[in-house]
C-alpha positions in Angstrom: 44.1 8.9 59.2 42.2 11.2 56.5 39.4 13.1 57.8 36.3 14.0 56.2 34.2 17.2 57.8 30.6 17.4 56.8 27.4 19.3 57.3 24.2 17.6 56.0 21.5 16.4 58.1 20.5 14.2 55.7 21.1 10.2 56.5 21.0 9.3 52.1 23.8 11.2 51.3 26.3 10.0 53.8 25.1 6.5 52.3 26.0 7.9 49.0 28.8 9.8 50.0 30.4 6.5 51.8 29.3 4.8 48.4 31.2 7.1 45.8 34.3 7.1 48.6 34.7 3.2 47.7 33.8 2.8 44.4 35.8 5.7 43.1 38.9 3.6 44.7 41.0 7.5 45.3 41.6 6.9 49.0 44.7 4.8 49.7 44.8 5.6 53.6 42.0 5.3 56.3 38.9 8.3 56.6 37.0 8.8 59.4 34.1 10.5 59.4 31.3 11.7 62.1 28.0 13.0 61.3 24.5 13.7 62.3 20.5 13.6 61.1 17.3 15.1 61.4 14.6 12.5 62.3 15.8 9.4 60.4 15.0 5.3 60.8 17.8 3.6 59.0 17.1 -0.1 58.0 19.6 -2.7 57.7 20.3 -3.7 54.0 17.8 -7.1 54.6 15.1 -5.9 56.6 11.4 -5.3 55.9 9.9 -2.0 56.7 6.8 -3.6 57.1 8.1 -5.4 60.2 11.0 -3.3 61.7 9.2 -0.3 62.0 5.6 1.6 63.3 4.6 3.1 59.6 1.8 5.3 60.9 3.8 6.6 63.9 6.7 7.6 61.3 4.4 9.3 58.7 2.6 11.1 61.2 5.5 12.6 62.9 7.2 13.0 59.2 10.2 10.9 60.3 12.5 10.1 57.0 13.0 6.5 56.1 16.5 5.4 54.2 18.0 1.6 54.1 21.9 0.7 54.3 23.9 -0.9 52.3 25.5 -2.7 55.8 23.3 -5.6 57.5 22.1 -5.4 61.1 19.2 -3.7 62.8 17.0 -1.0 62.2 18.5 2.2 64.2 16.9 5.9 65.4 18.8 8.4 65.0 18.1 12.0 65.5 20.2 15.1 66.4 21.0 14.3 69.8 23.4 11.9 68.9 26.2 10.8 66.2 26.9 8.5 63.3 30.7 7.4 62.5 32.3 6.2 59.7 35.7 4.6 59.2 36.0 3.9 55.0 39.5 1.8 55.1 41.4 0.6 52.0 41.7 -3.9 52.0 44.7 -5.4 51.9 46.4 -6.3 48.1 46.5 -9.8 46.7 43.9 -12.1 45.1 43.6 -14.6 48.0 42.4 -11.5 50.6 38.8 -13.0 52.1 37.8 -11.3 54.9 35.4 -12.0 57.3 33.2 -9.1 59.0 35.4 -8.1 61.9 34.0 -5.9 63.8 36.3 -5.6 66.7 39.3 -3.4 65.2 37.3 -0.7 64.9 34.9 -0.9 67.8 37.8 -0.8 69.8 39.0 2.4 68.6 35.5 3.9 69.5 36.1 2.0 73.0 39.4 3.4 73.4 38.6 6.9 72.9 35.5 6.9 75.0 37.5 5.1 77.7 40.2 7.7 77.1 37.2 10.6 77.8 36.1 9.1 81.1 33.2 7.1 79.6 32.9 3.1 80.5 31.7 1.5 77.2 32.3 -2.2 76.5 31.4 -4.3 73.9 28.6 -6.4 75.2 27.6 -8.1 72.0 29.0 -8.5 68.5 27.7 -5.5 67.3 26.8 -3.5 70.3 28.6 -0.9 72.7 27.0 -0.7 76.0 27.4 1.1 79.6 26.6 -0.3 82.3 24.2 -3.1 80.5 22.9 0.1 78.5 23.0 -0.3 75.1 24.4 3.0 73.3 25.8 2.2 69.9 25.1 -0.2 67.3 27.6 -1.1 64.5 27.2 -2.6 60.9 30.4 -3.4 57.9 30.3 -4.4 54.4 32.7 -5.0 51.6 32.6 -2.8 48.2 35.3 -2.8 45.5 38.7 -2.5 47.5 37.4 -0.9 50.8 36.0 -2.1 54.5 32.8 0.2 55.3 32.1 -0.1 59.1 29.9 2.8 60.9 28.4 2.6 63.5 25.8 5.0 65.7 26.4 7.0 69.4 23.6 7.7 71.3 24.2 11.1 73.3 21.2 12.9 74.2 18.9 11.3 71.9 15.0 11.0 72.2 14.4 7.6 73.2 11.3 7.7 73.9 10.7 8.7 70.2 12.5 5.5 69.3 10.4 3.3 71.5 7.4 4.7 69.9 9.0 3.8 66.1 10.7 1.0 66.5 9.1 -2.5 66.5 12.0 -4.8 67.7 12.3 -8.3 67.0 10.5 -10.8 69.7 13.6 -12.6 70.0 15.6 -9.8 71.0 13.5 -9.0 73.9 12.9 -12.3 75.1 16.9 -13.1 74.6 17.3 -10.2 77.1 14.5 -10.3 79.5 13.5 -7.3 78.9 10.4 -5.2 77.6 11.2 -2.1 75.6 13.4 -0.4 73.3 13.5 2.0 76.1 14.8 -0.5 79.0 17.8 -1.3 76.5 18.9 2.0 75.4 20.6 4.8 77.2 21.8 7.9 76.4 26.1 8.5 76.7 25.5 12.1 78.1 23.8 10.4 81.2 27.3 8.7 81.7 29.5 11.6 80.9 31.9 13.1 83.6 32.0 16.0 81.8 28.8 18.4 80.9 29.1 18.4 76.8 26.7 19.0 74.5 26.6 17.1 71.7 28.6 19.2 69.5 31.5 19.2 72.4 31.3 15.5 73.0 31.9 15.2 68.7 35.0 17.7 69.2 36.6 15.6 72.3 35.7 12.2 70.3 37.3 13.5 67.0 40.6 14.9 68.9 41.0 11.7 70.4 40.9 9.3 67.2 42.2 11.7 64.7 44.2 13.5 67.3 44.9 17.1 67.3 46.2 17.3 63.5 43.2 16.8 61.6 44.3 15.5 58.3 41.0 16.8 56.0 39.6 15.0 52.9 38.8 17.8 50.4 35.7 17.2 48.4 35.4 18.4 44.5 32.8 19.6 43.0 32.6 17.2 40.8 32.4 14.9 43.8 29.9 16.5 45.1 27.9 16.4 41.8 28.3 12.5 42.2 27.2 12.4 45.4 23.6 14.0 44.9 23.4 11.7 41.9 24.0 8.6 43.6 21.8 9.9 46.8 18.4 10.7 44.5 18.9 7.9 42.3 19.6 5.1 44.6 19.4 5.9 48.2 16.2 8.0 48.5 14.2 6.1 45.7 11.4 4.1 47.3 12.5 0.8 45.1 15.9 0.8 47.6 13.9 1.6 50.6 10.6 -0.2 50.3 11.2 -2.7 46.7 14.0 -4.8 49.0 11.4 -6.0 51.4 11.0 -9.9 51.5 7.4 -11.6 50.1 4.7 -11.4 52.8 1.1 -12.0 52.7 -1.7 -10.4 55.3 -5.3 -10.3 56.2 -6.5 -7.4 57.7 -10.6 -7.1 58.6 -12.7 -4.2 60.1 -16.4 -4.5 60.8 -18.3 -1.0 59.3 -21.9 -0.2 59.2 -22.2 -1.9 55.8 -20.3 -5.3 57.0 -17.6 -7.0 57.6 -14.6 -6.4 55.1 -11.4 -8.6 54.8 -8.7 -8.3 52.6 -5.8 -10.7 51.7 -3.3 -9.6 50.5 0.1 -10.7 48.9 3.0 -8.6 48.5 6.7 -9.4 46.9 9.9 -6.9 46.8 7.4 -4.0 47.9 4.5 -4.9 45.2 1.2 -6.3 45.6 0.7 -9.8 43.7 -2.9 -10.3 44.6 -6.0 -8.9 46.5 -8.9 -10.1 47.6 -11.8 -8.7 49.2 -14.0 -10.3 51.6 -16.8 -10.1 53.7 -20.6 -10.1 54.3 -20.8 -6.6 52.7 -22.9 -5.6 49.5 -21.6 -3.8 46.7 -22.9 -2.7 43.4 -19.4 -2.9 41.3 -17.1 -5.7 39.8 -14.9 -5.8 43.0 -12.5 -8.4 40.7 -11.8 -5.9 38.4 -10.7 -3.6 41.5 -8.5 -6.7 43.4 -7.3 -7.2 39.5 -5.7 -3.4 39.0 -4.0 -3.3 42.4 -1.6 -5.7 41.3 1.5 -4.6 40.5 1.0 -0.9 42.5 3.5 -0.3 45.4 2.4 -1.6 49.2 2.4 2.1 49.2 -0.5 3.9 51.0 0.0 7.4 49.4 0.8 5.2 45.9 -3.0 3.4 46.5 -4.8 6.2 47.8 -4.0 8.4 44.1 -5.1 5.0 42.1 -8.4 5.1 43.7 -8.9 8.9 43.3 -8.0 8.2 39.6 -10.2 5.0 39.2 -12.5 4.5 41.4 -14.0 8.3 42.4 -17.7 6.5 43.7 -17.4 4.4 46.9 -16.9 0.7 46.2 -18.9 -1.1 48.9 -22.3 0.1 50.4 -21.6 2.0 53.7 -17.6 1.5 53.8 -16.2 3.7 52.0 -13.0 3.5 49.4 -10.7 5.1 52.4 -12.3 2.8 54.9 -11.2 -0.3 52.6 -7.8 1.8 52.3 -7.3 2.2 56.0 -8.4 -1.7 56.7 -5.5 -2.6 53.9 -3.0 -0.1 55.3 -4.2 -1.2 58.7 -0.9 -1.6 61.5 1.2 0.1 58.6 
């Protein structure tokens, strides 16, 4: 098995980087790689921002957004733990469906934690756990002639941080009987016989799938070149990250000294369609003209903010002010 070693903290390129590795088709044996982030919330490929994760929490504590290609649930990760990557070449022949299998290679992650003195089991079909505690979540796709599956360890990460960003689906929680991101998440250090940090626990895991040999995966220049294309123009670009959210309509209301304001609002792919004030307020301007030149501007709060500084410089509605009706928009975002 090839090797990769890598340095970045940051969770785009190693989506561009796993990318490039399967649509340049050059590897014709097995790569593992293992990797790490700075403060990072990583979307599945068909989930809504808007939904999966506490917006104002994130901006506040300037945690970086990105979206996978891979499906499955919206993950924390941070640099108390580790992400994996196994980029494997498919078989030959015209007549090679697959089906997402994720066993075969969360089994090898089993095995070598197993092999370190750490009890993790699959508990679910995506999900290593210990002792009921989950610790690792797992996604794969298909691209070109490759089989992407990573997958995420939680070491020593800051759970408590991912409680506070994270807004889990109902389901989940009620599936589980349970309350919190927190209750069903646990940390692999806390079930460690040995007292690694996390760069020691990376070592141990490498030595035990690679084995002692490490087998490395140069990268070119001209491969890295690639890379930081892919990475700005795809991965990090707010229409891949924002502009693949599903349609989704809200109506948000404050009461302000000048009234009550509501606002409907329609939004498709990351775009607002429509928007409509309402409320027993009073205002001296053509407030359709306003709703009209939203439309089409990004569900962006930054993005809505600079069109008002640019347009509209006088407040809108008598005692609320233009980042009053901002805030009620942007309001739980």
């Amino acid at each position: 098995m090839l090797y990769l070693e890598t340095h970045s903290l940051d969770a785009n390129y190693y989506f561009a980087l796993e990318e490039y590795l399967m649509t340049e088709g050059n590897l014709q044996e097995d790569l593992f790689m293992i990797w790490q982030t700075h403060l990072t919330v990583m979307l599945g490929n068909y989930q809504s921002a808007y939904t999966e994760l506490n917006l104002p929490a994130l901006e506040h504590d300037q945690v970086s957004i990105t979206r996978r290609n891979t499906g499955g649930g919206t993950i924390f990760t941070d640099q108390g733990g580790w992400q994996y990557s196994f980029i494997c070449p498919r078989r030959p022949g015209k007549d090679r469906h697959e089906d997402i299998d994720f066993q075969r290679f969360m089994h090898s992650i089993i095995s070598a934690l197993n092999q370190l003195g750490i009890p993790a089991e699959m508990n679910s079909r995506n999900d290593l756990a210990i002792h009921g505690k989950k610790v690792s979540g797992n996604a794969q796709c298909f691209k070109g002639n490759y089989t992407l599956h990573h997958g995420s360890l939680l070491f020593d990460s800051d759970l408590a941080a991912m409680a506070r960003y994270l807004n889990p689906a109902k389901h989940k929680l009620v599936s589980k009987g349970i309350q919190s991101v927190r209750d069903r998440t646990g940390n692999i250090k806390d079930f460690c016989p040995q007292d690694w940090n996390a760069l020691e626990f990376k070592e141990a895991l490498v030595k035990q799938i690679v084995g002692d040999q490490l087998n490395d995966y140069p990268l070119t220049p001209a491969d890295e070149e690639a890379i930081q294309k892919l990475k700005t123009e795809k991965f990090q670009s707010w229409d891949w990250i924002f502009g693949r959210n599903p349609q989704f309509s809200l109506v948000n209301e404050e009461v302000f000294p000048g009234g009550l304001l509501r606002i409907h609002c329609q939004v498709t792919n990351g775009i607002i369609q429509s928007c409509l004030f309402e409320g027993d307020f009073f205002s001296g301007h053509d407030l359709k003209a306003v709703e009209h030149s939203l439309q089409g501007l990004p569900f962006d709060k930054r993005r809505v903010q600079q069109h008002f500084h640019q347009h509209f410089s006088q407040d809108l509605i008598h005692h609320i002010s233009n980042q009053e009706i901002i805030s009620t928009l942007f309001k739980g975002f």
